[in-house]
C-alpha positions in Angstrom: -8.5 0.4 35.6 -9.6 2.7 38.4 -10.4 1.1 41.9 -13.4 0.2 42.2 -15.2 -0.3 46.1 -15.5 -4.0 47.3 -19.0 -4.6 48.2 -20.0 -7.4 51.0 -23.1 -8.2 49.4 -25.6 -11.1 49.9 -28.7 -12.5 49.1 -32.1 -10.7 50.2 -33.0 -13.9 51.9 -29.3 -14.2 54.0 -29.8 -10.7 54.6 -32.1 -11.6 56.8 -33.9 -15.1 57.5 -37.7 -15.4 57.8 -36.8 -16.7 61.7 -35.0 -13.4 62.2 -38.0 -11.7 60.6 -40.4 -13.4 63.1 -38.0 -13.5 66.1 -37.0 -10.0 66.5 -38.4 -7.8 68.5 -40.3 -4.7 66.6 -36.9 -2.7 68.1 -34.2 -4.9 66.3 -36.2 -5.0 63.4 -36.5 -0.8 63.7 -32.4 -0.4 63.5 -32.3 -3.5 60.6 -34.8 -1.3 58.3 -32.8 1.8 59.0 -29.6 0.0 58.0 -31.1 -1.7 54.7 -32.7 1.8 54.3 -29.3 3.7 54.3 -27.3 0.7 52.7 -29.4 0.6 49.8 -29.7 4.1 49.1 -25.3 3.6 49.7 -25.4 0.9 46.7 -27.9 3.0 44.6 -25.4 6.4 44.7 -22.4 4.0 44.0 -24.1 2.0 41.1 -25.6 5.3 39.4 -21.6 6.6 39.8 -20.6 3.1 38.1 -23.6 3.2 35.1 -22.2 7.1 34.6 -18.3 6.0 33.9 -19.5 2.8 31.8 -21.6 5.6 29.6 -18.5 7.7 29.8 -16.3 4.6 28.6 -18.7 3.6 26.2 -18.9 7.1 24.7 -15.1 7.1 24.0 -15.4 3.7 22.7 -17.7 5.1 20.5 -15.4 8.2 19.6 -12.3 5.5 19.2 -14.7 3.2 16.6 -15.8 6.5 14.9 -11.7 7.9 14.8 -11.1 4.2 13.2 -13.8 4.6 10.6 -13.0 7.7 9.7 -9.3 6.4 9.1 -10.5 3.8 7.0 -12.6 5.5 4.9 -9.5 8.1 4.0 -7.1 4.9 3.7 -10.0 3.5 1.0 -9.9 6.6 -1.0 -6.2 6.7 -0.6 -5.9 3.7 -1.8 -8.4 3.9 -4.7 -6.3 6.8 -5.6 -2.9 4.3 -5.7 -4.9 2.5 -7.9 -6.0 5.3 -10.4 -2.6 5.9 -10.9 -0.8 2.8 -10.7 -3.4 2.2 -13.7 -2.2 5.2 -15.4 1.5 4.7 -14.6 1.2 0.7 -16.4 -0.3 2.6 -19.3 2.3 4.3 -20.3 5.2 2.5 -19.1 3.1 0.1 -21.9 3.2 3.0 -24.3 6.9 4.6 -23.4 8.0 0.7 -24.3 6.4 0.4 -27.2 8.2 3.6 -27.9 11.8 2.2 -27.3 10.8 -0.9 -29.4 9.9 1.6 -32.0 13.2 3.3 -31.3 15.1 0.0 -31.3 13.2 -1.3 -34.9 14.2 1.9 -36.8 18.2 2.1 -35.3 18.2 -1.7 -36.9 16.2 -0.9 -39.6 18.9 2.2 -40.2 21.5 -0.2 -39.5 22.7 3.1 -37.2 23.9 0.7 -35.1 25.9 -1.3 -37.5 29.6 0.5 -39.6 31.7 3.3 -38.7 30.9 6.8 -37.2 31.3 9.8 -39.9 34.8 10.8 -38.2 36.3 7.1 -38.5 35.6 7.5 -42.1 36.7 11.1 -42.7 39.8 10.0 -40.9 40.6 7.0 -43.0 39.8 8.7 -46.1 42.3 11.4 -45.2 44.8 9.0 -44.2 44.6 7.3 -48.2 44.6 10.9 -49.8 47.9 11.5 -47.5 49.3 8.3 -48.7 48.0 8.7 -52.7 50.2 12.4 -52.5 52.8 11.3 -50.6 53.8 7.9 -51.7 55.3 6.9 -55.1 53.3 3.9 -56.4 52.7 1.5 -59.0 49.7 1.8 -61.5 48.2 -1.1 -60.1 48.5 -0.2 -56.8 47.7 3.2 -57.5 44.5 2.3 -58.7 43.5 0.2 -56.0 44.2 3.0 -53.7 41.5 5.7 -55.8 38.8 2.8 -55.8 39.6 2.3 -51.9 39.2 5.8 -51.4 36.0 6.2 -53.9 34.8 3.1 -51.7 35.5 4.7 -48.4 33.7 8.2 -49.8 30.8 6.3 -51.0 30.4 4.6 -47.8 30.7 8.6 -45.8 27.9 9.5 -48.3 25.4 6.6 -47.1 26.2 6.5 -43.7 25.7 10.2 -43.7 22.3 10.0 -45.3 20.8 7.5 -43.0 22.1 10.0 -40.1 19.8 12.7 -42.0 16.9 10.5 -41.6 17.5 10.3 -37.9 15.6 13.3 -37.1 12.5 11.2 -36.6 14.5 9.0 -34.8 15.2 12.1 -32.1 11.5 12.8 -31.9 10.3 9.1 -31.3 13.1 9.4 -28.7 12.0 12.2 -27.3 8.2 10.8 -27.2 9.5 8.0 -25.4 11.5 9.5 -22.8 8.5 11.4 -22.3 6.0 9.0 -21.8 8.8 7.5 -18.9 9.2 10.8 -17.6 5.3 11.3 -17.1 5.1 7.5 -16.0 7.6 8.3 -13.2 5.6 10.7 -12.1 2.7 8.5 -11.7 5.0 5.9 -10.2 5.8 8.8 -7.7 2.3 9.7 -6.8 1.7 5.8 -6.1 4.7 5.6 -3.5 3.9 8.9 -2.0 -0.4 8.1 -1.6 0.4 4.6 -0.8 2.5 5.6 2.4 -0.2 7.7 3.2 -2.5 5.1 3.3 -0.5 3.2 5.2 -0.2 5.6 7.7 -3.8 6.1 7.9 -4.4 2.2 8.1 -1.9 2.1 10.8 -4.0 4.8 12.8 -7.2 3.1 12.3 -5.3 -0.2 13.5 -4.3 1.7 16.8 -8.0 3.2 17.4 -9.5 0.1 17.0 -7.4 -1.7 19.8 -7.9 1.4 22.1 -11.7 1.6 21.3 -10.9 -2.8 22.2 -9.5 -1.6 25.6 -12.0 1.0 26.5 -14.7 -1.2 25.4 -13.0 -3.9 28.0 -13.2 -1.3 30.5 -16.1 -0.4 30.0 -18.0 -3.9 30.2 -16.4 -4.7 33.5 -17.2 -1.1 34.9 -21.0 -2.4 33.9 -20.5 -5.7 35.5 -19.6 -3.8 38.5 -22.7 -1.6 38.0 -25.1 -4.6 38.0 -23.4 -6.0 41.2 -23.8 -2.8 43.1 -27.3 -2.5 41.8 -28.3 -6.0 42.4 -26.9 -5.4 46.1 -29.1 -2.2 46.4 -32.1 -4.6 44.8 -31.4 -7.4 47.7 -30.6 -4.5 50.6 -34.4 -2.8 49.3 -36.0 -6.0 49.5 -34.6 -6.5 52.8 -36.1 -3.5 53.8 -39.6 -4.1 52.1 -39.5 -7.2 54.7 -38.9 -5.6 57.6 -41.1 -3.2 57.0 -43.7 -5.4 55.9 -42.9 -7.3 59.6 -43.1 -4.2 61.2 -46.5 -3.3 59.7 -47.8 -7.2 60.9 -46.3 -6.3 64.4 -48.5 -2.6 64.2 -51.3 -4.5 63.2 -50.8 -7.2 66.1 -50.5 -4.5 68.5 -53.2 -2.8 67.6 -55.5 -5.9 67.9 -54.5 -6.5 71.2 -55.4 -2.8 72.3 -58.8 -3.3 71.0 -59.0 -6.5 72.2 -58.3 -5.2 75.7 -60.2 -2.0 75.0 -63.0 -4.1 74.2 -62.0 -6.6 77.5 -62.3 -3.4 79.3 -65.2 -1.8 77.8 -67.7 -5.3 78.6 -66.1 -5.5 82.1 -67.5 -1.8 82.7 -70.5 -2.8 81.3 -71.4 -5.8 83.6 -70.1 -3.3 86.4 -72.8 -1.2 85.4 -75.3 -3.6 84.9 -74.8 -5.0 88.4 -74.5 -1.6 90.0 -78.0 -0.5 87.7 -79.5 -4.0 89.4 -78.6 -2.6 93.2 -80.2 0.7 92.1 -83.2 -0.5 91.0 -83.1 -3.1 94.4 -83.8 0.7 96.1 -79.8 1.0 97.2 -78.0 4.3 97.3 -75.0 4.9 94.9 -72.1 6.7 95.4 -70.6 8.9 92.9 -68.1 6.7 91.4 -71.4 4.1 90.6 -73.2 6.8 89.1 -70.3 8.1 86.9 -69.8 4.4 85.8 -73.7 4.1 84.8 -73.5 7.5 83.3 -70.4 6.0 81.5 -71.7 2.7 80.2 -75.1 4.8 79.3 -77.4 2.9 81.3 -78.1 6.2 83.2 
């Protein structure tokens, strides 16, 4: 807040009193008027300085409201954006599951997940032929060792045709890892527009308090404008009633300098009526009676 002048202002009426007003001579009353005269004209300078920073204040309170807004109004699109694709993301993070449900149905319907892998079986199957050649045997147990081995061959042959039917299995994969790779993205585009929006909300957070403190500023530089104008106001009226007074005291005066003008003027005349009586009696005037008759008109 930038220092601001301390003003020693009163009322118009304990500027001066009406008994100071009537009291003082037309003198006193000639410096007061200059005084109130100068003071006021003082007050007005520093109250138009004071109304032109509180327009100055309120003009970057209004460039701090109009920073906020703007900020807003990109954190609302931003965040309509978030939206859009959070939407989008929940869609196919929806679909990619449905997917891997799809996935999981035909592995169990395939039983892919169920038995031994192709090389366990090719293994075991060699291991019997080794023993069949190698090994003498009984007929019985002979023959329970080619049905083993039919059994074990039969069992290649089916598990190897339901890995032939797998190939639709891969694609439905694929589809599905997909979908979650194109959801991530989404997901992605959500973190990345939502910290922008933060950011931006953040920014309109911090322009609003500033356009708060200017605004602050700016109300008490106009509370200091209305008490220096208000001060000018009283130190004007002050001088309206001096001058006033003064113009009462001309007016006295001049009263009383007809009023003696006019004392004069009747005391000349009954001069000159008494000096026009001697004339007429037959006595001589001098010249100073006849430049008073001359001067009243009665000759």
């Amino acid at each position: 807040m930038a220092a601001t002048e301390t003003l020693d202002v009163s009322a118009a009426d304990e500027l001066i009193t009406d008994e100071e007003l009537q009291e003082n001579s037309k003198g006193e009353l000639i410096k007061l008027a200059g005084q109130f005269r100068d003071r006021r004209n003082e007050l007005n300078q520093l109250a138009s300085k004071r109304a032109s920073k509180r327009d100055d204040l309120n003009a970057k309170t209004r460039e701090q409201v109009d920073e906020a807004q703007s900020h807003r109004e990109k954190r609302d699109t931003l965040n309509e954006r978030v939206q859009e694709h959070k939407e989008v993301r929940n869609r196919l993070n929806a679909k990619a599951n449905e997917l891997f449900d799809e996935v999981e149905q035909t592995k169990s319907d395939l039983e892919l997940d169920e038995g031994k892998d192709l090389e366990e079986l090719e293994s075991e199957i060699e291991d019997l032929e080794f023993k069949q050649q190698t090994e003498v045997l009984g007929p019985e147990a002979e023959r329970e060792l080619i049905e083993k081995i039919e059994d074990k061959r039969e069992e290649y042959r089916e598990r190897q045709e339901k890995l032939e039917e797998t190939g639709d299995l891969d694609a439905l994969v694929d589809e599905a890892e997909e979908v979650r790779a194109e959801a991530s993205k989404h997901h992605e585009k959500v973190t990345t527009l939502a910290d922008r929006a933060q950011k931006h909300h953040n920014q309109m957070i911090e322009a609003y308090r500033e356009a708060d403190d200017v605004r602050d500023e700016a109300d008490d530089m106009h509370e200091q404008f209305v008490e220096a104008q208000e001060a000018a106001d009283a130190h004007h009226e002050a001088f309206v009633q001096v001058q006033k007074r003064l113009r009462e005291l001309d007016k006295q005066e001049e009263e009383e300098r007809q009023t003696e003008r006019e004392a004069k003027r009747e005391e000349a005349r009954e001069e000159a009526e008494e000096i026009y009586e001697r004339f007429k009696e037959g006595e001589t005037l001098d010249t100073e009676d006849l430049r008073k008759l001359q001067k009243t008109g009665l000759l």
